[in-house]
DORO-265259 format. One record per atom (N, C-alpha, C, O): x, y, z. Coordinates in steps of 0.1 Angstrom, whole numbers, plus 2048, in hexadecimal, padded with zeros to 3 digits. Example, Ala and Ser with C-alpha at 12.3 -4.5 7.8 and 13.67 -1.06 7.14 Angstrom:
8847C784E87B7D384E8847DF84E88E7DF8558807EA8478897F584788180084F88680B850
END
This chain:
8EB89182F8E789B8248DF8A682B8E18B28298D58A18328CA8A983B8D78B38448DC8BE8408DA8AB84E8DF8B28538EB8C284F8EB8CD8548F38BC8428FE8C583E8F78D183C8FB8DC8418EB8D08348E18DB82F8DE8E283B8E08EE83A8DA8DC8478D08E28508E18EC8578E08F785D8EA8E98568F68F085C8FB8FC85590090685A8F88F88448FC90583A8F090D8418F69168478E590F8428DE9168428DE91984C8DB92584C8E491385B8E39188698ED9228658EB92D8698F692186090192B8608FC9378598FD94285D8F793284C8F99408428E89498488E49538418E19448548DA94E85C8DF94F8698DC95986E8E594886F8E99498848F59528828F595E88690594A87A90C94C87F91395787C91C95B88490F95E86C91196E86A90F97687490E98186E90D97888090798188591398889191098B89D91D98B88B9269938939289A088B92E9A18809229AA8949269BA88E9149C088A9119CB88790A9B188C8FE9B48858F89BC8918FC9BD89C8ED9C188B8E49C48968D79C189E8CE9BD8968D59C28A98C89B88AB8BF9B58A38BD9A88A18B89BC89D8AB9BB8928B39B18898AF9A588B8BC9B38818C49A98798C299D87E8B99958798CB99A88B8C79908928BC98B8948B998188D8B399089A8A998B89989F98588D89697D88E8A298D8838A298D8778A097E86D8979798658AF97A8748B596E86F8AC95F8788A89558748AB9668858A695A88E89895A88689495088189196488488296387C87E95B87087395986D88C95886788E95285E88A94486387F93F86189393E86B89293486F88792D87688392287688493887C87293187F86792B87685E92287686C93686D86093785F86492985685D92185187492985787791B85286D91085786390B85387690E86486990586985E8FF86985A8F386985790E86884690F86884590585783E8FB85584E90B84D84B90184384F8F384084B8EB8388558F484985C8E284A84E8DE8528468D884B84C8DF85C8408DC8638318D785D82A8CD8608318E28558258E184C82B8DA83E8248DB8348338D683D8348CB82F8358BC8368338B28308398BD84283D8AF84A82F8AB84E82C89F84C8288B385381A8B08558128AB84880C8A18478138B484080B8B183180E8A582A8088A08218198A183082389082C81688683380F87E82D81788A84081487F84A80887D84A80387384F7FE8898457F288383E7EC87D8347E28768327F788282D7F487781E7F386C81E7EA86681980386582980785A82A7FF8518337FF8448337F585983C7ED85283F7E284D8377DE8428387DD85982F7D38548297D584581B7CC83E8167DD84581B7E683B8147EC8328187F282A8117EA8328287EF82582C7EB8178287F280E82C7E28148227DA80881F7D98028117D67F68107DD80C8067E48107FA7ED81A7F77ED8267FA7F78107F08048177EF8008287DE7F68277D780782E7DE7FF8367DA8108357CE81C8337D18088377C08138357B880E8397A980283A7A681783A7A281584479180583778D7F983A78B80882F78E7FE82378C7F18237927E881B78F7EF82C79E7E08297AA7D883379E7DA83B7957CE82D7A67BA8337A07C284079D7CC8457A27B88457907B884F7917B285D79D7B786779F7A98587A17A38607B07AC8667BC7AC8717C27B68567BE7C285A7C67CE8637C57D286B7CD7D28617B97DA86C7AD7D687A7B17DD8827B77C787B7AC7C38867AE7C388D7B97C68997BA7BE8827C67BF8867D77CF88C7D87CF8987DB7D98877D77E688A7DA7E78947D27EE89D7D87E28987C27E88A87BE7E38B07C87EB8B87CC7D68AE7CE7CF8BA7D37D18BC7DF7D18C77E57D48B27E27DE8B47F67EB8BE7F27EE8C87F87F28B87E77FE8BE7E17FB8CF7DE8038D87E07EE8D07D97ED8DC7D97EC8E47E57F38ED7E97E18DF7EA7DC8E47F77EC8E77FD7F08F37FF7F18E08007FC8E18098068EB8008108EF8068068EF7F580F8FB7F28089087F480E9127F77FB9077F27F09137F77F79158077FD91F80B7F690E80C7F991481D80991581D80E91682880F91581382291881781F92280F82892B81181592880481993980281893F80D82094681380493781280494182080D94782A80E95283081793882B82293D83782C93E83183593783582E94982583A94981B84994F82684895783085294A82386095482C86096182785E96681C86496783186C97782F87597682E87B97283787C97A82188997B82188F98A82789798D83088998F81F89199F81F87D9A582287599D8218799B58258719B98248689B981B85C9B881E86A9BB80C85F9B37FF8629AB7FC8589A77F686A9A27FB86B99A7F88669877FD86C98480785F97F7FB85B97580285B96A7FA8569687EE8629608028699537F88599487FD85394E80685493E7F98529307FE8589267F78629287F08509187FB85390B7F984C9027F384C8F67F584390B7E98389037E483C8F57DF8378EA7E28488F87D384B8EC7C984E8E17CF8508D67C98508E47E08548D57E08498CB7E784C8C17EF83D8D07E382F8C77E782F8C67D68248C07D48328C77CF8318C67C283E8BB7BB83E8B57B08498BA7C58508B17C584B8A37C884B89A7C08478A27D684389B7DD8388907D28398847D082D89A7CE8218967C782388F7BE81C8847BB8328977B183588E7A683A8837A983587A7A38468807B38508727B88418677BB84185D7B583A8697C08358627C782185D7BC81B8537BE81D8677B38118647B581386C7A480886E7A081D87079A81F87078A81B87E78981688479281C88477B81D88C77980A89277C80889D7827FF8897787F388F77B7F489778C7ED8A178F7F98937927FA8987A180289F7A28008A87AA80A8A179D8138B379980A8BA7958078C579B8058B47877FE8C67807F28C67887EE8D278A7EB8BD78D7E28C17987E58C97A47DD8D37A57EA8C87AA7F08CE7B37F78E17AC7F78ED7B07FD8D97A18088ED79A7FB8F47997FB90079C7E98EE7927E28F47937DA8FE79A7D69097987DA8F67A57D48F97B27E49047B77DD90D7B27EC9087B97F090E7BA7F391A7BB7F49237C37F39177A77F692079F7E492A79F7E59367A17DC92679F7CE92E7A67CF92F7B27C49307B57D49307BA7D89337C77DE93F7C77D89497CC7ED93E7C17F39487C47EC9577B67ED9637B67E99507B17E39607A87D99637B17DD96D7B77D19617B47C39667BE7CB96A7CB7CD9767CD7CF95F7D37D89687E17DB9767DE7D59807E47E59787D47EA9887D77EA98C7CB7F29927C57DC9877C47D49947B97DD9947B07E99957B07D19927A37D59917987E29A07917E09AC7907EE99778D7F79A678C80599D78680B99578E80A99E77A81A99C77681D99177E81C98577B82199978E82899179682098479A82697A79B81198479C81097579F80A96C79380996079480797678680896B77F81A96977381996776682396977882E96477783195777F83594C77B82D95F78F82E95379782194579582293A79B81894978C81093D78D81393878281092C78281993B77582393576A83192A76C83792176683293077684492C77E83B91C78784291278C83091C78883091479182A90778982B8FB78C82490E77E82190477682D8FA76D82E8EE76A83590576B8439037658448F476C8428E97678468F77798518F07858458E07838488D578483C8E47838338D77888308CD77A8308C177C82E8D476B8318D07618428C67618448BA75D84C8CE76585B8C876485A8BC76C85D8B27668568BB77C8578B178284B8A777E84D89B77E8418AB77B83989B77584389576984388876984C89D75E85389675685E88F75D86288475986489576687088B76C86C88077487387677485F88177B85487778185786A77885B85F77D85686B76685386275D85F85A75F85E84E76186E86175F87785C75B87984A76587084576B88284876388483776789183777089782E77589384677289D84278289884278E88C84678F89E83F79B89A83F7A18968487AE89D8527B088B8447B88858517BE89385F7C389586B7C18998567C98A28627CB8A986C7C08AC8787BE8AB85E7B88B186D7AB8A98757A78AC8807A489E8707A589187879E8908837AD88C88E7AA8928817B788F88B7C08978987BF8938A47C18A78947BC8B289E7BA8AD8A27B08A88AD7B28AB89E7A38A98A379689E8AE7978A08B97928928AA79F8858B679F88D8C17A788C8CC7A38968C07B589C8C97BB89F8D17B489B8DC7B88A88D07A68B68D57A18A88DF7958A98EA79189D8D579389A8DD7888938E77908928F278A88C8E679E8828F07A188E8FD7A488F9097A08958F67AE8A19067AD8A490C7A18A091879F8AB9077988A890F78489891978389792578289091278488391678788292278F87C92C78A88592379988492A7A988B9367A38869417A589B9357988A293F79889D94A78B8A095678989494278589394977988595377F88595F77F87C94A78686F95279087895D79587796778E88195D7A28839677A888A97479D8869807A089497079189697978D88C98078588E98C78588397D77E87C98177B87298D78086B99477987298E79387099A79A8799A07A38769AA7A988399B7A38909A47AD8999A779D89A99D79589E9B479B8A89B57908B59BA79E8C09B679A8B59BC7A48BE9C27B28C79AF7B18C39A37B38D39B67AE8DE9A87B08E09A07BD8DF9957C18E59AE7C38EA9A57D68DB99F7D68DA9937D98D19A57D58C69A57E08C29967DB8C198E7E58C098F7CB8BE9867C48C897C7CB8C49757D48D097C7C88DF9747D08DA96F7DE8D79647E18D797D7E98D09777F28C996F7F98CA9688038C19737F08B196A7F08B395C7EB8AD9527EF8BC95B7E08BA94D7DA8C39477E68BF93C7EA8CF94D7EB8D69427F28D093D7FE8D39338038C79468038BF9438118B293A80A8AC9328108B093D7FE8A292F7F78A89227F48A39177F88B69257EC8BD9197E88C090E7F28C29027EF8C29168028C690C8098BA9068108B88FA8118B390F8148A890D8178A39008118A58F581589D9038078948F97F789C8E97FA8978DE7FB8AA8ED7FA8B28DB7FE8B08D88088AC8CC8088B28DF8148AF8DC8218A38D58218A58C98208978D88218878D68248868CB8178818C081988C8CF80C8878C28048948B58098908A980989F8B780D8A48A881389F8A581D8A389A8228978AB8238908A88308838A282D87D89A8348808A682487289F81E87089281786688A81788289180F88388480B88287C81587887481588C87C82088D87382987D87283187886683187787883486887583B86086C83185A86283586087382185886F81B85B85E81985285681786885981A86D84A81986A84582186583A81E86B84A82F86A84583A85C84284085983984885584A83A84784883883E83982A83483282984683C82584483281884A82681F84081E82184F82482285481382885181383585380883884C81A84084281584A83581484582F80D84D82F81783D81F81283A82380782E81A80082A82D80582B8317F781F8327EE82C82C7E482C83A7F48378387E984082E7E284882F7D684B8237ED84B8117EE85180E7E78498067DF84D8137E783880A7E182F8087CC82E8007C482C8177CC83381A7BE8308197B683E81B7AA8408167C18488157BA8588047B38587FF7A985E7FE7C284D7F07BC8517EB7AA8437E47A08447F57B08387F27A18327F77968397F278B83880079883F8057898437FD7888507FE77E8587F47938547ED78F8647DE7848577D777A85A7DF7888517D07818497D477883F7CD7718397E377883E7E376C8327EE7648347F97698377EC7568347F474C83380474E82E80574D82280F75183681B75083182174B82A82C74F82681A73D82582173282081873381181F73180680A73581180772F8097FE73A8027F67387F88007488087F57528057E87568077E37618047E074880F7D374680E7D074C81C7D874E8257C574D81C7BE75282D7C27508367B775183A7C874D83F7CF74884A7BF7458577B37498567C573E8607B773C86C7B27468707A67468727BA7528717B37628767A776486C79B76786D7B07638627A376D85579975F85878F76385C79A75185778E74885378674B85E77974985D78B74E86977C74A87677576087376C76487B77A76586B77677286A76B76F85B75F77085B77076D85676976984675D76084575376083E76375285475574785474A74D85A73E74B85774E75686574475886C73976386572D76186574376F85E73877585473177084B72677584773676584673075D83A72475783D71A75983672274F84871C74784E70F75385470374F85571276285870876F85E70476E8526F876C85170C77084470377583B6F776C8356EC76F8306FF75C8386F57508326E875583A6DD7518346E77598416D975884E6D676184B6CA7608486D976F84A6CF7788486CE77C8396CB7878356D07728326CA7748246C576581E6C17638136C575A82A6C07518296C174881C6B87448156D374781C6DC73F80F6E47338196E57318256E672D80D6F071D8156FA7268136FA73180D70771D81E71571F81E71B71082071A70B82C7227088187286FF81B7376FF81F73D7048167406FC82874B6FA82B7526EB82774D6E082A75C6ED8227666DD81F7706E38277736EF8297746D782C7836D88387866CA82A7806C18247966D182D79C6CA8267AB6C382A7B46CB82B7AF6B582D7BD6B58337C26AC82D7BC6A182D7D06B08267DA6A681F7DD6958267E16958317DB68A81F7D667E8247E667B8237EC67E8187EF6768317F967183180867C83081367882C80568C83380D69483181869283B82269983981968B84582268984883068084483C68284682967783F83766F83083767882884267782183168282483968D81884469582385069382084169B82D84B6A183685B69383A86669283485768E84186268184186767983587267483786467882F86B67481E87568281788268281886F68B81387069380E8786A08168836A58128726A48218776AB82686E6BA82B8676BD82186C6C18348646CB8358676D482B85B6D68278706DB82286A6E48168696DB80D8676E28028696D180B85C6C87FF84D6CB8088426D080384E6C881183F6CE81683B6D681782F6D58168406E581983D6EF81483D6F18098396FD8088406EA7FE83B6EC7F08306E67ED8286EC7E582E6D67F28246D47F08156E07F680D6E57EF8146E07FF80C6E88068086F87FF7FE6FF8028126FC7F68127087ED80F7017E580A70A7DD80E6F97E08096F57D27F86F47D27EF6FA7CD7FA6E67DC7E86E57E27E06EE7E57D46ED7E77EA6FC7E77DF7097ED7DE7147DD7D671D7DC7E87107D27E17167C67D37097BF7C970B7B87D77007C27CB6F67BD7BD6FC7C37B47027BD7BD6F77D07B16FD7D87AC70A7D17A17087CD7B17157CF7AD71F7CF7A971F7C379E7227C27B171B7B67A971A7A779F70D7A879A70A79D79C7097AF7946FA7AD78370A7B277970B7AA78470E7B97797147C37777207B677F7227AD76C7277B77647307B376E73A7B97767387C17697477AF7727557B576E75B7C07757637C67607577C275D7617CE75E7587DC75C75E7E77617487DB76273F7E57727457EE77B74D7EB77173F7F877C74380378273880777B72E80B79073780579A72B8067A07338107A073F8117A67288197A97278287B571F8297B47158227C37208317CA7178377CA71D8437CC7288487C570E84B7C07138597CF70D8637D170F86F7D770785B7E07008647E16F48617D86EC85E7F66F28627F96E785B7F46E18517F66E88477EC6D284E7E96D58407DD6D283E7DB6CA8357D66D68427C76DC8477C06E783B7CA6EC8347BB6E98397B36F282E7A76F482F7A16EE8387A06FB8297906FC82C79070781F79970F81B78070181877A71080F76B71381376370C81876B71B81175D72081775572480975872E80374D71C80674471A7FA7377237FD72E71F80573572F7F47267397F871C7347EF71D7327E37147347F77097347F07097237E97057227DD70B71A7ED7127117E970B7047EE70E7027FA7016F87E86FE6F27EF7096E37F37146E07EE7026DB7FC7086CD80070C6C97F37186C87F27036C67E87036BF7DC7136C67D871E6C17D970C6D67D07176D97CA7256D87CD72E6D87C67246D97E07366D97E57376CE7E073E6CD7D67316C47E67366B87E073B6B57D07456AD7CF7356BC7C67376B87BC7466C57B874B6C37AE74C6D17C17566D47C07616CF7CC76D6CF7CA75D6CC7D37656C57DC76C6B37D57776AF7D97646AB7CE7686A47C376F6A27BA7756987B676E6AE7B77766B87A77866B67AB78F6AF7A77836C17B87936C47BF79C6B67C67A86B57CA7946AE7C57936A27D079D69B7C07A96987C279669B7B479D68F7AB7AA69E7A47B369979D7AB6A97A47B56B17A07BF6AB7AA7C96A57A87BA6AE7B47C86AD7BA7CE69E7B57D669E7AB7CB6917BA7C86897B87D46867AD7DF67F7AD7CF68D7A37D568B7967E86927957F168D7907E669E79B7EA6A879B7FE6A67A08016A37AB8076A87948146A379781A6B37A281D6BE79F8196AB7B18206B77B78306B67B58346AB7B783B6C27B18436C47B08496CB7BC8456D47C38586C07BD85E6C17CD8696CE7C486A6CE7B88716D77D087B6D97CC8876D67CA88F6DE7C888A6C67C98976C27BE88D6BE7B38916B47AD8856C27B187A6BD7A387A6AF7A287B6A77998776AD7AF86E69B7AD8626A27B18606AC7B78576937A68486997A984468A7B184867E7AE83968F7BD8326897C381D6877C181468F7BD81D67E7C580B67F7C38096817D181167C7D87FE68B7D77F66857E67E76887E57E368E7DB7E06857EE7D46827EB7CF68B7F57D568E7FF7BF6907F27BC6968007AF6918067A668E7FE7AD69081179A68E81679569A81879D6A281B78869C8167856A98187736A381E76D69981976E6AC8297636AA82F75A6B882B75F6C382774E6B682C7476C48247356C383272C6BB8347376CF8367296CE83C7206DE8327246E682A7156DD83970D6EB8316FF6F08396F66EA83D7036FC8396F87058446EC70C8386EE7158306E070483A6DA7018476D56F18496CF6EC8536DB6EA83B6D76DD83C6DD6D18456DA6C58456E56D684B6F06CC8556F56D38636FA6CD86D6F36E18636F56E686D6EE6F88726EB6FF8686ED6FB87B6E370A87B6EB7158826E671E8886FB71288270271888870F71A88571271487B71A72088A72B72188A73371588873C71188072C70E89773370989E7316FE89D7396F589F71E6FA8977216EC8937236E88857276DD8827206F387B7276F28737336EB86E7346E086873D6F787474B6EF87174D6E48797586E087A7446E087F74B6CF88A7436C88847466BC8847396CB87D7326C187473A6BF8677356B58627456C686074B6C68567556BD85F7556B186075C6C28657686BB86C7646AB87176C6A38757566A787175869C87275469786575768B86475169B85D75069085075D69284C75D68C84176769684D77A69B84B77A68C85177C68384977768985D77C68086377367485C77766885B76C67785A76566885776C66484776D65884577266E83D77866B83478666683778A66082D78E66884279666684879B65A8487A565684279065285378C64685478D63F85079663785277F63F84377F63883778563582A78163081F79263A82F7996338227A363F81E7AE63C81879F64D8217A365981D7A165980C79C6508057A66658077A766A7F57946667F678F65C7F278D6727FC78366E7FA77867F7FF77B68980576D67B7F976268A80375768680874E68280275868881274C68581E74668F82074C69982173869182273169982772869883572868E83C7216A183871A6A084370F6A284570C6AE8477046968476F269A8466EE6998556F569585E6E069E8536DD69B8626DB68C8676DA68B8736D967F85D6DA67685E6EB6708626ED66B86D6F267285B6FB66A85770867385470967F85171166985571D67084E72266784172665B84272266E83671F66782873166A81F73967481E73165F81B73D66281473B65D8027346537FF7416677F973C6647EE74765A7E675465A7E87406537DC74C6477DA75464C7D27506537C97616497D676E64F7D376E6487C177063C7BE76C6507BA77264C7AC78064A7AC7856557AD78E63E7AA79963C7AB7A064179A79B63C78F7A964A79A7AB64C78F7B964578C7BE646781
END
């Protein structure tokens, strides 16, 4: 598509040029620069958006703030394509405003159109002084930026809605230009050297702008799955030794408990050999929505590996983990896990719980102080919660349901 355009236009400025005269020629090559220069500057004005957006995808649905940020880039960036508007002919001078006005609607709804047609449309009256000619042209642009926020609404998809704003801004573009050229050839001219132009630069824009949209969809999902559990959604070992260790800075310099439970499925290895590894992967997705609704909202649930677990309880003393670490201890307990040929299984978990500053004054003995009451529940019978004092390693009596 890009290409075919970029050849109509090589032709209908390079390859006329037998019988012309230098200046003509030259003429023609000048065109092509200025093309450029605006492809350049909308390709650039792309690649900063899309940065700034890389971290949030930007869409009719984001903050209003962001909306707003993308009309006003949108504007900004048609402000600098009057500046470097083309010469067509000696008075006459085309740009490419509407298609930062395209861009803005596809991607960020009609508020980031008329934000942007605003900013424009005060642009181009002030640039070249209030007069007919530029407040027609700041009418025409509102036109154009009004039409594309409504096609923005519709429910097809990005590309159609991309041809559709094309088809309506050229309608747009022809009614603007006639409105100051009444001269036929000269009109004819200009639209056919805009018309191709306007497709050219806006199929070039589609393709960047996509191309751009699904490498930061891709940034987006490289960095969740670097921080979250593939299987189960939850924290993965990266984020927990990032999360414990802040948690544990913050317990000390605001001088709060932090309790940790390690948690590991008693006997998961007969769920894998009975059943099969995706019944264990189900169970393990199931036990990591339990965990997480069993815990407070602001608590931090962990799969640190295989079937291994940890939550990190703030502000949270020995007592109370215990008395949520209990809770989760008889849910699960109870709890009918469903395999995928829909047989349900019971399993049980041990879970060990230490707490800073009552059991430990550091990282490191912290969690080895938790990891051994894991183990002392282990031991003892498992389906149970152990904790860790500076005496002793204490296990609480397992209520059997």
């Amino acid at each position: 598509y890009v290409k075919t355009h970029i050849n109509l236009i090589s032709y209908y400025l390079v390859c006329p040029t037998i019988g012309m005269s230098n200046k003509d020629v030259k003429g023609r090559i000048s065109l092509i620069k200025q093309l450029f220069v605006n492809a350049a500057i909308l390709i650039a004005a792309l690649f900063i958006i899309g940065q700034h957006f890389l971290s949030r995808p930007l869409s009719h649905g984001s903050p209003v703030k962001h909306r707003l940020f993308a009309g006003a880039m949108a504007g900004v960036t048609g402000c600098v394509l009057i500046f470097f508007g083309v010469q067509v002919t000696g008075a006459i001078v085309v740009d490419f405003r509407y298609i930062s006005l395209i861009v803005a609607s596809i991607y960020a709804g009609p508020l980031a159109s008329l934000v942007g047609g605003v900013i424009i449309a005060g642009f181009r009256t002030f640039y070249s002084g209030i007069s007919s000619a530029s407040l027609t042209g700041a009418l025409f642009v509102l036109t154009a930026a009004a039409g594309c926020g409504l096609i923005s609404k519709g429910k097809n998809g990005r590309k159609t809605k991309w041809i559709l704003m094309i088809i309506f801004c050229q309608i747009n573009s022809f009614f603007a230009l006639y409105s100051v050229i009444r001269d036929y050839s000269l009109l004819m001219k200009v639209l056919i050297f805009y018309s191709l132009g306007f497709i050219t630069l806006g199929g070039l824009l589609y393709y960047y702008s996509e191309t751009i949209a699904l490498s930061n969809s891709l940034v987006r999902n490289l960095k969740k799955e670097n921080k979250r559990d593939f299987l189960t959604g939850l924290n993965n070992v990266r984020s927990f030794d990032l999360l414990y260790n802040a948690a544990l800075q913050e317990a000390q310099e605001k001088s709060r408990v932090l309790s940790i439970v390690i948690v590991d499925i008693d006997h998961f290895k007969r769920v894998n050999d009975t059943y099969g590894h995706q019944a264990g992967d189900s169970v393990l997705k199931q036990l990591g929505e339990l965990l997480r609704h069993g815990c407070r909202s602001f608590d931090v649930v962990s799969r640190n590996g295989g079937e291994e677990f940890s939550m990190l309880l703030m502000d949270c003393s020995c007592k109370k983990a215990c008395e949520i670490a209990e809770r989760i201890r008889k849910e699960v307990e109870a709890h009918k896990f469903i395999l995928p040929d829909n047989k349900e299984i019971n399993i049980t978990i041990s879970l060990g719980i230490a707490t800073y500053p009552e059991t430990a004054e550091d990282n490191e003995a912290l969690y080895k102080n938790a990891d051994k009451a894991l183990y002392k529940a282990k031991n003892t019978g498992r389906n149970r919660v152990c904790y860790y004092d500076e005496n002793s390693l204490a296990c609480l009596v397992t209520e059997k349901i």
